[in-house]
DRENFI-661779 format. One record per residue (C-alpha): x, y, z. Coordinates in steps of 0.5 Angstrom, whole numbers, padded with zeros to 4 digits, always signed. Example, Ala and Ser with C-alpha at 12.3 -4.5 7.8 and 13.67 -1.06 7.14 Angstrom:
<atoms>
+0025-0009+0016/+0027-0002+0014/
</atoms>
This chain:
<atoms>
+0153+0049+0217/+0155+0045+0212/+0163+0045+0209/+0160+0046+0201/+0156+0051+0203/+0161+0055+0207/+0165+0054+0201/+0159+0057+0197/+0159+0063+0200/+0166+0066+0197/+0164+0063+0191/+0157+0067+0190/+0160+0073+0193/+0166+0073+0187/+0160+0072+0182/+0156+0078+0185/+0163+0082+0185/+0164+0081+0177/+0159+0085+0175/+0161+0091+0179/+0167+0090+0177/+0167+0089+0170/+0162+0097+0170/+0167+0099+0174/+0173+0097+0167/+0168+0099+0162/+0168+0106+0166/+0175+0107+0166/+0176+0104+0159/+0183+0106+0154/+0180+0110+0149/+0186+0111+0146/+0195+0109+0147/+0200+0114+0147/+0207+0111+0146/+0207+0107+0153/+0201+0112+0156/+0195+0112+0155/+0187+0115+0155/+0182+0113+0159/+0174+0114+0158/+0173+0118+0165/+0179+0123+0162/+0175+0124+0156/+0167+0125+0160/+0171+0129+0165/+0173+0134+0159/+0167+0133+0155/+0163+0136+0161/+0167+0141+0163/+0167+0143+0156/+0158+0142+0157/+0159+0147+0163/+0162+0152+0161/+0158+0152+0154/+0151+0152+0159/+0154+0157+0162/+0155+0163+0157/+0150+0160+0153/+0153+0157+0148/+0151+0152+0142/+0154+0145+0142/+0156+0140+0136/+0154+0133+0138/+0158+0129+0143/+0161+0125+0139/+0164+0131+0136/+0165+0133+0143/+0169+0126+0145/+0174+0126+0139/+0176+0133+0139/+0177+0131+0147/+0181+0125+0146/+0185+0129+0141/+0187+0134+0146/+0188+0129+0152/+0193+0125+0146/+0197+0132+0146/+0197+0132+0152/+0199+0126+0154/+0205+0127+0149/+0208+0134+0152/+0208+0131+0158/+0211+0125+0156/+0216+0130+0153/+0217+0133+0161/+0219+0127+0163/+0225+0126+0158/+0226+0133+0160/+0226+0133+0168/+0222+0138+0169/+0219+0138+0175/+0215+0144+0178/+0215+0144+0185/+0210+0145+0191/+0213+0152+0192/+0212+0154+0185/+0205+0152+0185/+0204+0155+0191/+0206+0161+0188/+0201+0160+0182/+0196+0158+0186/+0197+0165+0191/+0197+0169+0184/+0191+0167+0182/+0188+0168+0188/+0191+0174+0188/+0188+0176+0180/+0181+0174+0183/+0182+0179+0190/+0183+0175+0195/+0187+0169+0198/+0189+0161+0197/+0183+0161+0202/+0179+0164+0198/+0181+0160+0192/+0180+0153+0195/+0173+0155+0197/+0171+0157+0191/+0174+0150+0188/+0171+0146+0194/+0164+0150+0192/+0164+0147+0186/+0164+0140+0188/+0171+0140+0186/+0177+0136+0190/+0182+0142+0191/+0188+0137+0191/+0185+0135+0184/+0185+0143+0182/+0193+0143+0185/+0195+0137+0180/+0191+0140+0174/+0195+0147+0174/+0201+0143+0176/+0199+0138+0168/+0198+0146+0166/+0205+0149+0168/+0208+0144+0166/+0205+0143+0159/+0206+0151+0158/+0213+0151+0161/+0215+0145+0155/+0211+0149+0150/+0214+0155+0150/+0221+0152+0151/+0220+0148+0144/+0217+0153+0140/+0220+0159+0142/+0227+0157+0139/+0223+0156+0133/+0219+0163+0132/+0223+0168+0128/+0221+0176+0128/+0226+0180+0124/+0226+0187+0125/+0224+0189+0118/+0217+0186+0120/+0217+0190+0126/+0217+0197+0123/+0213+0194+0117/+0208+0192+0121/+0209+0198+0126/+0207+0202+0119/+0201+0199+0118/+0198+0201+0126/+0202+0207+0125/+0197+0210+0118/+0191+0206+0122/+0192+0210+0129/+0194+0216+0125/+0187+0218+0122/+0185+0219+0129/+0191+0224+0130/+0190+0231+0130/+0196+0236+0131/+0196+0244+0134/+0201+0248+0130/+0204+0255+0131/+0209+0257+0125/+0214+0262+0124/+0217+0264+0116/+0223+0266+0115/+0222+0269+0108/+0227+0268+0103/+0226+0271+0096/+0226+0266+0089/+0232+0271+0087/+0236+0271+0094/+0244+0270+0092/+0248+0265+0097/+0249+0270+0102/+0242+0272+0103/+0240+0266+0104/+0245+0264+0109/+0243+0270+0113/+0235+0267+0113/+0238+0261+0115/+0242+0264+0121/+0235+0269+0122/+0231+0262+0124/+0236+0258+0128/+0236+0265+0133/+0229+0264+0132/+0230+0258+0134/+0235+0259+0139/+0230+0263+0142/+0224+0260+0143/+0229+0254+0146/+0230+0259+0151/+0223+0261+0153/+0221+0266+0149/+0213+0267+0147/+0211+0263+0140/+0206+0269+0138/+0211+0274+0140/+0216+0271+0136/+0212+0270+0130/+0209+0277+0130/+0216+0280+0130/+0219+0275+0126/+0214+0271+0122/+0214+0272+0114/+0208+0268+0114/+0200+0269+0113/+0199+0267+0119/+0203+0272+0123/+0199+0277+0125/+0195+0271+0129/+0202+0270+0133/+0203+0264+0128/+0197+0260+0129/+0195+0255+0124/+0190+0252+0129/+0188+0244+0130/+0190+0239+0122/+0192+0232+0121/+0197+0229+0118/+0193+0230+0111/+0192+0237+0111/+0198+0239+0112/+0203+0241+0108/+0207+0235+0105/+0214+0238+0108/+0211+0240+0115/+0207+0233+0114/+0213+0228+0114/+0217+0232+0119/+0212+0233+0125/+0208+0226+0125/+0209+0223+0131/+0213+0228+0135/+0211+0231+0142/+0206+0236+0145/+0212+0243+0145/+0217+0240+0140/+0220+0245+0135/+0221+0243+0128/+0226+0245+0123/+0228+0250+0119/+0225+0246+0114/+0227+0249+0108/+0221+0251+0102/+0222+0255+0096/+0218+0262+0101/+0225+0260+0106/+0225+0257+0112/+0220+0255+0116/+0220+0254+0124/+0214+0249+0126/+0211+0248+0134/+0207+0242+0136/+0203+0246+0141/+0199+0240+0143/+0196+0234+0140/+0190+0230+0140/+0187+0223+0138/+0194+0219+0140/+0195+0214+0146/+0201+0216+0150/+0204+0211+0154/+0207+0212+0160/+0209+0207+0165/+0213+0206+0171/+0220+0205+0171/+0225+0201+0176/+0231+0200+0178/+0233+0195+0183/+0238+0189+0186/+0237+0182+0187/+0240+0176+0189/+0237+0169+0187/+0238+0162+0189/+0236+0156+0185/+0233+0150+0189/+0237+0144+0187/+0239+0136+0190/+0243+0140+0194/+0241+0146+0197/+0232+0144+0198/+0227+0149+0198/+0227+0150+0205/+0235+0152+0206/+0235+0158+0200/+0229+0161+0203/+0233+0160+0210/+0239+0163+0207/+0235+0169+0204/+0232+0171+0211/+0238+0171+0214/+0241+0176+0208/+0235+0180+0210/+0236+0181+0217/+0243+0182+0216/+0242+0188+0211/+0237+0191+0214/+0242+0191+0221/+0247+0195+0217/+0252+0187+0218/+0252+0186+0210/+0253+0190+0204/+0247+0187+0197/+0252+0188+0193/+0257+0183+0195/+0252+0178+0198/+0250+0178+0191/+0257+0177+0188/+0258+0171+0193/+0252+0168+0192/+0247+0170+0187/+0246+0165+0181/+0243+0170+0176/+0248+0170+0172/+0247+0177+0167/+0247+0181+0174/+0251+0177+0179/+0258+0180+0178/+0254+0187+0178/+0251+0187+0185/+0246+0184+0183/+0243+0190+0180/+0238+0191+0174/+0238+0198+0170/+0232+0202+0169/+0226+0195+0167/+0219+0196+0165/+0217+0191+0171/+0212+0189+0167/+0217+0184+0163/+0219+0181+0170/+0216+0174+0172/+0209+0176+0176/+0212+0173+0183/+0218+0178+0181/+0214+0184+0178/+0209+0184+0184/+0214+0184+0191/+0217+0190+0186/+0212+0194+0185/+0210+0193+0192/+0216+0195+0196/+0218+0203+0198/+0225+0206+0195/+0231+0202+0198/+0226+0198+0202/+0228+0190+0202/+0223+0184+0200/+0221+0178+0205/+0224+0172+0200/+0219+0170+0196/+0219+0165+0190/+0219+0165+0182/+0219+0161+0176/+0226+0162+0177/+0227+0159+0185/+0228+0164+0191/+0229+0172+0190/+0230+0178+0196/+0229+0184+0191/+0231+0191+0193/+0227+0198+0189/+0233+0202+0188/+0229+0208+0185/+0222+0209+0180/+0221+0213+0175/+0216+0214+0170/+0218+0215+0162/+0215+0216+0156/+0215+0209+0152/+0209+0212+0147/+0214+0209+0141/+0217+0203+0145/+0210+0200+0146/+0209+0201+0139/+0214+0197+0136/+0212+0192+0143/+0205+0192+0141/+0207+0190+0133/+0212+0185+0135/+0208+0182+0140/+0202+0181+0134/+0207+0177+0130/+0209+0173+0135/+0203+0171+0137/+0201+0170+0130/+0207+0166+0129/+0207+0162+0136/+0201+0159+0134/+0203+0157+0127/+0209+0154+0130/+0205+0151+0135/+0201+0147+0131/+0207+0145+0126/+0211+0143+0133/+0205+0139+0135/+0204+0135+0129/+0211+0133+0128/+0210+0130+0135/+0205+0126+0133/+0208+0124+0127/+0214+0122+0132/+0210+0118+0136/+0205+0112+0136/+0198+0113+0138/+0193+0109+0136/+0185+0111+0138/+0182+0105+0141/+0175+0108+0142/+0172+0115+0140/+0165+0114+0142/
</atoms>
């Protein structure tokens, strides 16, 4: 064969190349720089698509996909920013915490990691880009909430304005059973005789703390037009009561006692026999121990978990004491120098991974280590009980209305400030 033509074979294949490889380019286009990053155009079909899925799916009217493209570069360009802010940060979310993201969403869907990744996979998704893509979410939710947090600010006063307001909404619905007792005091009573009324309705009260029938109580004792029914004012709501009586049993509990509640007739003596219409609240509540330790360059992963294993093995031998292990080698400082222990918790203010191997062990029974957002935990259930936390998830309720309010608000104020902060330049929004 001819030497120009061996070297014509090369040439032409370069050629043939450059066209696939110039549409290979204009696929992964820059559509927009962010500081020293940038967007692509695949990163923007791959949001715009699955925004167009999830809207064929449910049935949802789409704006025009030019609409669709700019509003998923602009939330690739936050992004971008936030995790450009993660990396200045150091934070890193390990494939332990992942993985133990991975397990709880698997465990909200009822079934394993397994599971997960078939379901991933079924869809015609890498289960390894799924990884990464919870891992960018973590990261993103872990820089936001340290950012914005700081700057959300709840008093206690918007609390209980705000718990008002719910309060006057729910209470519409509220109806009270109410049985009372009068102890009689005539309008030209002098001071001792209006001491002596006094008296006789604290030993009505006295009495019935005691156990003593209401009726009974009420049809000897009761000055009231009611007497004869053994003090039976039957089911009313707060509007229809009386102001004096309204005021002093709004929100008290089924079998309360009130008073005596001083009236120009005398004293009164009012019981919460029953109520209806209202939400109560119960939840379990625990009491446990742990001991934490915190993967770091020098103690890995692998070493905490050993080392909690080994702690378990010991306790559960009857070889170590929870309490001065935790003392020793706990590296959570608000219970460490106590044993490691916690007072009585709602468990579900703890951290899932936390509040789930928890709620999962028997009274005095010691978890397996397990991993948190934290690092590396065993746990010990001390004791469980179940409290009324009826006025509490209220206040709850109300505080965490005004903090998603106020999270968003500041959220997009955060946001903001880093796009003015940084240099982004939209090259393409097509």
């Amino acid at each position: 064969m001819n030497f120009k033509k061996l070297l014509l074979i090369p040439v032409l294949s370069v050629a043939l190349c450059q066209p696939a490889l110039a549409e290979r380019i204009q696929i992964d286009k820059v559509v927009a720089t962010v500081n020293d990053g940038v967007v692509l155009q695949s990163e923007v079909d791959q949001v715009v698509n699955r925004v167009k899925e999830q809207a064929s799916q449910q049935g949802t009217e789409l704006p025009s996909d030019k609409v669709l493209r700019i509003q998923a570069t602009d939330k690739l360009i936050d992004e971008t920013l936030i995790l450009q802010l993660a990396n200045r940060m150091g934070l890193i979310i390990s494939d332990a915490h992942l993985d133990q993201t991975l397990s709880n969403i698997a465990k909200e869907q009822g079934g394993t990691i397994r599971d997960l990744r078939r379901s991933v996979e079924s869809a015609g998704e890498s289960f390894q880009a799924y990884r990464e893509e919870i891992r960018k979410e973590i990261t993103i939710s872990q820089v936001k909430r340290s950012a914005v947090d700081r700057r959300v600010y709840i008093s206690p006063q918007e609390i209980d304005n705000l718990n008002k307001i719910l309060e006057q909404q729910s209470g519409q619905t509220e109806e009270y059973n109410i049985g009372h007792i009068l102890i009689k005091v005539d309008g030209k009573a002098n001071p001792e005789e209006i001491e002596d009324a006094r008296k006789r309705a604290d030993n009505v009260i006295k009495f019935l703390n005691e156990g003593k029938e209401f009726k009974r109580i009420a049809i000897a004792s009761s000055g009231g037009a009611n007497a004869l029914d053994g003090g039976q004012l039957g089911w009313m709501g707060i509007n229809e009561m009386p102001t004096l009586f309204a005021e002093a049993i709004k929100g008290k509990k089924k079998d309360e006692l009130i008073g005596p509640l001083r009236s120009g007739a005398g004293f009164h003596i009012v019981k919460v026999q029953d109520v209806r219409g209202r939400e109560v609240v119960e939840t379990v509540e625990v009491r446990s121990r742990h001991i934490l330790l915190k993967p770091s360059i020098i103690l890995s992963e692998e070493k905490a978990r050993d080392m909690l294993a080994g702690f378990v093995a010991d306790l559960r031998a009857g070889k170590a004491d929870f309490a001065e292990l935790a003392k020793e080698h706990s590296e959570d400082p608000g219970s460490a120098l106590k044993g490691g222990e916690y007072d009585w918790t709602d468990p579900s203010t703890y951290v899932p991974a936390f509040r789930d191997t928890l709620l999962g062990l028997e009274q005095n029974e010691i978890s397996e280590p397990f991993r948190s957002t934290f690092g590396w935990h065993i746990v010990e259930l001390l004791d469980k009980r179940v409290a009324d936390k009826t006025e509490q998830a209220k206040m709850n309720r109300a505080h965490q209305l005004l903090f998603r309010r106020k999270f968003k608000e500041e959220s997009f104020k955060w946001m903001r400030e880093m796009r003015e902060q940084a240099h982004v330049e939209v090259l393409d929004s097509k």
